[in-house]
C-alpha positions in Angstrom: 2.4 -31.3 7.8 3.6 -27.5 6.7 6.5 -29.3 5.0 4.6 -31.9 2.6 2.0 -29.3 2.1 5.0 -27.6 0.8 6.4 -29.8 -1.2 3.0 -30.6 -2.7 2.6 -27.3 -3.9 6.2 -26.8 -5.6 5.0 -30.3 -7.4 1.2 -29.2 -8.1 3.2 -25.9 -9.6 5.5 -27.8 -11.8 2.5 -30.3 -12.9 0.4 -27.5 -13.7 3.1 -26.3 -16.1 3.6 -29.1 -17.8 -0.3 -30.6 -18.2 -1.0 -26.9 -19.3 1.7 -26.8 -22.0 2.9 -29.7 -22.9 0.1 -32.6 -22.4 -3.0 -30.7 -23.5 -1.3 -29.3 -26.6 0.0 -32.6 -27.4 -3.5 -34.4 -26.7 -5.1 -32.5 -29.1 -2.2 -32.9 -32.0 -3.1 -36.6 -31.4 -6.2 -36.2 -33.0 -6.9 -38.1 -36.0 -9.3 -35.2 -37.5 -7.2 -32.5 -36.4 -7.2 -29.9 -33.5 -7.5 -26.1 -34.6 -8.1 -25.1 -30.9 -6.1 -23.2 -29.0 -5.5 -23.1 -25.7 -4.9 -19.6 -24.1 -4.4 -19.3 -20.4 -7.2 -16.0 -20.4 -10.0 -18.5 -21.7 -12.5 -20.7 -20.2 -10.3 -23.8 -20.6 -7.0 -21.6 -19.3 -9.3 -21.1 -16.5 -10.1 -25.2 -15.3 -7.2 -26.7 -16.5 -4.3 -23.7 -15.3 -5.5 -21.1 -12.8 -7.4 -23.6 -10.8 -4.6 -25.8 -10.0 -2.1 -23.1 -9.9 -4.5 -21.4 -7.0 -4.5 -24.6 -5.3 -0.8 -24.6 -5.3 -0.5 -21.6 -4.4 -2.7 -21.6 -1.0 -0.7 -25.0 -0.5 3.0 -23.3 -0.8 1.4 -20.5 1.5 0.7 -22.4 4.1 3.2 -24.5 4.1 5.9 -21.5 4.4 3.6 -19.6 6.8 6.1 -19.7 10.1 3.7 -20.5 12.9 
């Protein structure tokens, strides 16, 4: 249980990463009116879509590499 709770936190780490600065960037460009937002991590939207997972992950990699 320790070991995929683990190894979902590396992968929650590395999705967080790349939904944070790769796929919500790129969701916006798609717009057809244009996208003038930006998305800082130290904002409201930084906040829900990269600290919150990123704090999952992390209290999943925790416990997973806690040795008890």
């Amino acid at each position: 249980m320790k070991t995929l709770a683990l190894i979902f936190g590396i992968l929650l780490v590395i999705a967080t990463f790349i939904w944070f600065f790769y796929l919500v960037p790129l969701g916006c460009g798609m717009n057809p009116t244009g996208c003038r937002e930006r998305f800082d991590v130290l904002s409201l939207v930084g906040l829900v879509n990269f600290w919150a997972p990123l704090a999952v992950a992390s209290i999943a990699i925790l416990y997973g590499s806690a040795r008890r």
